[in-house]
VMD Tcl script that draws the C-alpha trace (Angstrom):
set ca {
  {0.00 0.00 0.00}
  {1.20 3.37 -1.01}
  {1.78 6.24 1.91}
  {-1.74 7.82 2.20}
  {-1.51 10.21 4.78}
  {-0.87 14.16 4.79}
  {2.80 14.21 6.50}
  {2.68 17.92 6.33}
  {-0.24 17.77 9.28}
  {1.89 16.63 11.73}
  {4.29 19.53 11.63}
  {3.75 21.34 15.19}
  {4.82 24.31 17.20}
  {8.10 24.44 18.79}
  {6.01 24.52 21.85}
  {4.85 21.03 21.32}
  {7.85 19.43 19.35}
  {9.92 19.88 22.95}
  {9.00 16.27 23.76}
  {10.68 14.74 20.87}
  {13.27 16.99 20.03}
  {16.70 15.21 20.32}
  {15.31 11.70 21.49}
  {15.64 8.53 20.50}
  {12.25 7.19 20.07}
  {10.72 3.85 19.50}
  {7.13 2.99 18.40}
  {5.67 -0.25 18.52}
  {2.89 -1.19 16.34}
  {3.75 1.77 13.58}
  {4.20 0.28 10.56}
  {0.15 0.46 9.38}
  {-0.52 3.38 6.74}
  {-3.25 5.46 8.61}
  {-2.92 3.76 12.12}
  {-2.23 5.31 15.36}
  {1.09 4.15 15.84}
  {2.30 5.72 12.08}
  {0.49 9.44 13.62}
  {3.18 9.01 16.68}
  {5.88 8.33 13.89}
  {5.21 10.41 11.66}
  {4.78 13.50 14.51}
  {8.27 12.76 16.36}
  {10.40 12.56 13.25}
  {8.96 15.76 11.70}
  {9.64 17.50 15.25}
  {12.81 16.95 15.99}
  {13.59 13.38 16.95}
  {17.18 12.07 16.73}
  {16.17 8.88 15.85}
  {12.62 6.82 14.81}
  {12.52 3.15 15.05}
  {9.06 2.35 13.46}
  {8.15 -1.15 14.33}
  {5.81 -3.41 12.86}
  {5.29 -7.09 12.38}
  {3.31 -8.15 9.42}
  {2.44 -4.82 8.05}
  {5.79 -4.59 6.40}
  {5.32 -2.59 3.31}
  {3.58 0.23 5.34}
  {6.12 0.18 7.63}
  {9.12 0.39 4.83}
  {6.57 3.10 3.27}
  {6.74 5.11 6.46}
  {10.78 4.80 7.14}
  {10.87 5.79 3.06}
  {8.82 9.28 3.53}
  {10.76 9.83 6.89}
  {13.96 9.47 5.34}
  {13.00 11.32 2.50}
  {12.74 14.09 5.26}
  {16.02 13.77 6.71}
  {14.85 11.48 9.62}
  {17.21 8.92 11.11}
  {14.46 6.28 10.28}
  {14.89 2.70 10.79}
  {12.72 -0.09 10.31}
  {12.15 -2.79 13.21}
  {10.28 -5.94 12.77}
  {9.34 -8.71 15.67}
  {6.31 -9.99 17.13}
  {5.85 -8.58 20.59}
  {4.75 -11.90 21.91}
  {7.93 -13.81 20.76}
  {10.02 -13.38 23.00}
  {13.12 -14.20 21.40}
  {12.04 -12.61 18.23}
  {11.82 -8.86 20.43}
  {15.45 -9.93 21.95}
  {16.84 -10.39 18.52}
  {16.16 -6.87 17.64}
  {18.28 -5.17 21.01}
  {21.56 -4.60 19.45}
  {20.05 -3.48 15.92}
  {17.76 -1.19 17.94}
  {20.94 -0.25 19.94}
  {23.08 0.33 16.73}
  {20.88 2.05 14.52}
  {20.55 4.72 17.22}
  {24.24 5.55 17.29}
  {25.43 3.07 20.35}
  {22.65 4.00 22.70}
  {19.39 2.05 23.63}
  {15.89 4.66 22.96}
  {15.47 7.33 25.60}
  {11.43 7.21 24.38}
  {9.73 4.30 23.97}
  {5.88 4.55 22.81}
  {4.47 1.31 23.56}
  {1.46 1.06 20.85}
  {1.10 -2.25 19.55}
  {-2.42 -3.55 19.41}
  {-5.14 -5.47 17.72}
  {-8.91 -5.05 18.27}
  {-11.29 -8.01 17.70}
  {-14.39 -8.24 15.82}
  {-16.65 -8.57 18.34}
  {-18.89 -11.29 19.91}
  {-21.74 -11.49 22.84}
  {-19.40 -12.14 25.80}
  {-21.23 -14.73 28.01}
  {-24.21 -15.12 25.99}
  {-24.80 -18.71 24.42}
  {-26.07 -18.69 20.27}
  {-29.37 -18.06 19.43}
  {-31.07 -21.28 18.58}
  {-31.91 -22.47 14.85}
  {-35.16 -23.90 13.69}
  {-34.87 -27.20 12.91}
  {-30.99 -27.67 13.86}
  {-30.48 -30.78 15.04}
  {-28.99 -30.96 18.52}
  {-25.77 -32.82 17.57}
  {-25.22 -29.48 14.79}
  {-25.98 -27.08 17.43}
  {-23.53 -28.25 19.57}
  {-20.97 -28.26 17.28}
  {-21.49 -24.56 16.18}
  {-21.48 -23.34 19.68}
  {-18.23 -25.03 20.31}
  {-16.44 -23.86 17.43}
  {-18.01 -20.75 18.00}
  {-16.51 -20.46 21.43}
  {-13.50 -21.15 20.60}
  {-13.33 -18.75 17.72}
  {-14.02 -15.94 19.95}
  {-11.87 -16.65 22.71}
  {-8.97 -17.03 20.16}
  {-9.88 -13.98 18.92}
  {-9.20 -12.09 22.56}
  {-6.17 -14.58 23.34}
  {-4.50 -12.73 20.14}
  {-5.49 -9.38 21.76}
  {-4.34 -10.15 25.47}
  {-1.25 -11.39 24.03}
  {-0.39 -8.51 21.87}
  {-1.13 -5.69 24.38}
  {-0.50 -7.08 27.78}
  {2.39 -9.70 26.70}
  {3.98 -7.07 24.14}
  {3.76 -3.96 26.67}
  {5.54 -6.19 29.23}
  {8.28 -7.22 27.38}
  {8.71 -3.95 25.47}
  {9.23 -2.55 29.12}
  {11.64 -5.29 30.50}
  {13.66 -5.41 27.89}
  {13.92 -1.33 26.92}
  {13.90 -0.87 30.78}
  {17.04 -3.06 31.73}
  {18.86 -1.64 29.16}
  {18.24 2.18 30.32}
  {19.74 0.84 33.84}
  {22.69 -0.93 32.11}
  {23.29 2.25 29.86}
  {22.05 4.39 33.13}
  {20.26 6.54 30.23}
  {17.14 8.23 31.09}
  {14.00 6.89 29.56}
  {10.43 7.41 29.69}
  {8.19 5.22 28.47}
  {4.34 5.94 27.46}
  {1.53 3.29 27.40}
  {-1.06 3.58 24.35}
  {-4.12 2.78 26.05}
  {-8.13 3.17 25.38}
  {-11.40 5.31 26.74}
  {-12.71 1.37 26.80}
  {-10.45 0.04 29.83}
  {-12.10 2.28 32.39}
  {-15.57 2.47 30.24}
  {-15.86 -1.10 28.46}
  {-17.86 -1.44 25.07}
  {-19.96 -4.18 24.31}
  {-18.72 -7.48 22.42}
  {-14.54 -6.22 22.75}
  {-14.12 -7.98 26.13}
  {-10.29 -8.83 25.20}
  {-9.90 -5.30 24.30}
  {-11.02 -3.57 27.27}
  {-9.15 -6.04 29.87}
  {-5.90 -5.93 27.63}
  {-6.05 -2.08 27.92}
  {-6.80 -2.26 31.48}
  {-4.31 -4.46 32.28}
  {-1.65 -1.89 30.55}
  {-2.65 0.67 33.08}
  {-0.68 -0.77 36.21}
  {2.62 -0.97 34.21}
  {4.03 1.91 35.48}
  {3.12 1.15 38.98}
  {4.82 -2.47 38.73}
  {7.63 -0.92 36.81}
  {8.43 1.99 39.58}
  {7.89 -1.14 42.54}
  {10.73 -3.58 40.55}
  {13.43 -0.78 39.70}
  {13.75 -0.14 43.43}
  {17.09 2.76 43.01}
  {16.61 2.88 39.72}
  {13.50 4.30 39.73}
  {14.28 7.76 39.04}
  {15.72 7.05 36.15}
  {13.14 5.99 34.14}
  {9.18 7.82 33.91}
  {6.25 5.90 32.39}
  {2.76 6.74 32.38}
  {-0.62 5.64 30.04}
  {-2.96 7.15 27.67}
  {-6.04 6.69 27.18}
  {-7.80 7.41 23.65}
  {-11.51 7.66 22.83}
  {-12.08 6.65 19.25}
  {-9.27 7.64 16.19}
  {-10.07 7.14 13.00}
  {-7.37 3.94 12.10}
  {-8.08 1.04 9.49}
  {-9.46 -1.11 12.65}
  {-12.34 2.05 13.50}
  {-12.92 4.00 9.90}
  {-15.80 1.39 9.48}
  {-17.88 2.85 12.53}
  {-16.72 6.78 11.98}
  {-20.63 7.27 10.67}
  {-22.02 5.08 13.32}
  {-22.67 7.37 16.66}
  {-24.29 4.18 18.46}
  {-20.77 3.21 18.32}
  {-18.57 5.99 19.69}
  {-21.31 8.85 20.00}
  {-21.31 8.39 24.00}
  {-17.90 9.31 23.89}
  {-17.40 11.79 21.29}
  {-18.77 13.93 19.07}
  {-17.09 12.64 15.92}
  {-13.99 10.75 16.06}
  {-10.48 12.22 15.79}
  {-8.40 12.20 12.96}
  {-4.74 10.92 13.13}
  {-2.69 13.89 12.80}
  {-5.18 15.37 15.46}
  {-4.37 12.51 18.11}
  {-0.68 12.93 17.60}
  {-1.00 16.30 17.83}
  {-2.67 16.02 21.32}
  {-0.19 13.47 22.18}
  {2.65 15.84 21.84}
  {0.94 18.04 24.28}
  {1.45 15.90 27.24}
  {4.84 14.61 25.74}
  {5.96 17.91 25.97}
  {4.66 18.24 30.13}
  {7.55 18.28 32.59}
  {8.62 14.46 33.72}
  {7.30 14.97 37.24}
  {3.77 16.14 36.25}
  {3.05 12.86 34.23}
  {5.45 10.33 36.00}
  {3.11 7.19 37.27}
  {-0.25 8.93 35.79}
  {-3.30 7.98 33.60}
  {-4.40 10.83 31.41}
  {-7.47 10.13 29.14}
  {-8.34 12.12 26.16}
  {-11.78 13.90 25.89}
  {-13.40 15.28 23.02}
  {-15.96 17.91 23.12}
  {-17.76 19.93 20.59}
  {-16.39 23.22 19.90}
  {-18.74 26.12 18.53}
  {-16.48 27.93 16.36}
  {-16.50 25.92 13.37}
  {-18.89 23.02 12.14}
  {-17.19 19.84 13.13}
  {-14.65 21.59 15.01}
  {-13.61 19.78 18.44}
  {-11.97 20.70 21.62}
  {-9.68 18.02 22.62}
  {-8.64 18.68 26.65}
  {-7.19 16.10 28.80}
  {-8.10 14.80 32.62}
  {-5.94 12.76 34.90}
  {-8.01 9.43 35.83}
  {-7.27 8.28 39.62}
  {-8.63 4.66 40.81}
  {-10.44 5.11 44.15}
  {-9.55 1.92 45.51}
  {-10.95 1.46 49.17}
  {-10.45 -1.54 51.47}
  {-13.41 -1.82 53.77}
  {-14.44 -4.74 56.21}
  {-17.60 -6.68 55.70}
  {-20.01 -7.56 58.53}
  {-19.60 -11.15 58.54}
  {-17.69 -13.11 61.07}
  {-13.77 -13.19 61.57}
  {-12.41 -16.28 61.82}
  {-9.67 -17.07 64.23}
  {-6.50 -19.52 63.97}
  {-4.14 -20.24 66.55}
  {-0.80 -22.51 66.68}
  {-1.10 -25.95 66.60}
}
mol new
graphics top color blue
foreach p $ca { graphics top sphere $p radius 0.5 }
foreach p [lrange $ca 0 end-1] q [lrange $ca 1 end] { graphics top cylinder $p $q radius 0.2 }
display resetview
């Protein structure tokens, strides 16, 4: 597939390009033409970045189209390809990673890769057929069940299994290098608000959320070396969403239209660009309102989301145990 998108959108003010200027960044899950992960691409190596690896697994002739137009800028592009859930596969691709960046691991690491599924009635058996036979019937349901499982196994696995080992293995070497690093967490609106039929989805994006947490916990001393926080996105028009962009049953709750791209990336560079210590450890969720001085003009603003996690005691009765 040919590069599609307008690169000239994502050219932003200096007061936004601050985040990416001079860095050494690394995106998982860029290589699709009109995805997310591309947008994030696309907006560091037109601002300023040292260095872009764009990383992609089977979407290789985006990706190559993407390191192509970012070269043909005068970016330090570089393509990276591994499956995030092969772990030796992501190993493999340290000392290229390392090399291609001039002897130093990425001081940015965007953590992005993702699939979403195609949906199914979690927990809800198939409707019954007229005039199935009961032997057919049970067949369907069981391959049916296992479809859809499969289906979110692929999605866990990408998300939660690729985050974590993006994290480990970009995080050791920051320690070993002792190079600053920060590392940001492409989440979803859907992990703290779940959609219907996505259940892999909204757990996997969930699941992301605590990384930073865990991560901060584990490097002990080393903790103030490296900042990570997540993101949470309502809907962007990508390959995986264009299909429901009309459809306000879909995303409407959310959003008055969806965003484009270059207007996601260019929101993402705003907190990018926010001092380490204001984002270090947070979740900050995107939220789209309309705005009144143009038709199908947005305001895009951005809230910090805090977990109010209580521990109370319930009225039944404690139990005792005693030695021996």
């Amino acid at each position: 597939m040919a590069f599609t998108v307008d690169a000239d959108r994502f050219r932003y003010p200096e007061e936004l390009a601050v985040g990416v200027k001079g860095k050494r960044v690394l995106i998982s899950g860029a290589g699709k033409d009109g995805g997310l992960g591309q947008s994030f691409a696309l907006a560091a190596g037109l601002n300023g970045a040292a260095s872009v690896a764009v990383h992609f697994h089977r979407s290789y002739a985006d990706g190559f189209d993407l390191v192509n137009k970012l070269r043909a800028e005068g970016v330090n592009a570089f393509p990276l390809q591994a499956d995030v859930t092969n772990m030796g596969d992501l190993w493999a691709t340290r000392s290229y990673v390392i090399e291609q960046m001039g002897g130093l691991p990425p001081n940015l690491v965007i953590c992005n890769s993702g699939l979403t599924e195609k949906g199914y009635q979690f927990g809800r058996a198939l409707r019954e057929v007229e005039g199935e036979p009961r032997a057919v019937r049970r067949a369907r349901v069981r391959q049916h069940f296992i479809d859809n499982l499969e289906e979110s196994r692929q999605v866990l696995d990408t998300k939660i299994d690729g985050f974590l080992a993006m994290t480990h293995l970009w995080a050791g070497e920051a320690v070993y290098h002792n190079e600053p690093l920060q590392i940001v967490y492409i989440s979803s609106r859907q992990a703290i608000d779940p959609g219907v039929s996505v259940p892999g989805y909204a757990i996997s994006n969930w699941a992301v959320l605590q990384l930073p947490a865990v991560l901060a916990v584990n490097l002990g001393k080393s903790a103030s070396l490296i900042s990570a926080y997540s993101v949470l996105y309502p809907f962007v028009r990508t390959g995986m969403t264009g299909e429901y962009a009309e459809n306000a049953r879909v995303f409407g709750r959310w959003q008055p239209r969806m965003l484009e791209t270059y207007e996601a990336a260019e929101s993402f560079m705003q907190v990018l660009a926010r001092p380490v210590e204001e984002t270090n450890g947070g979740m900050f969720e995107v939220k789209v309102d309309l705005d009144a001085s143009a038709e199908g003009a947005v305001r895009v603003a951005w809230e910090r989301v805090r977990f109010d996690v209580r521990e109370e005691p319930v009225p039944w009765d404690a139990l005792v145990y005693r030695p021996g």
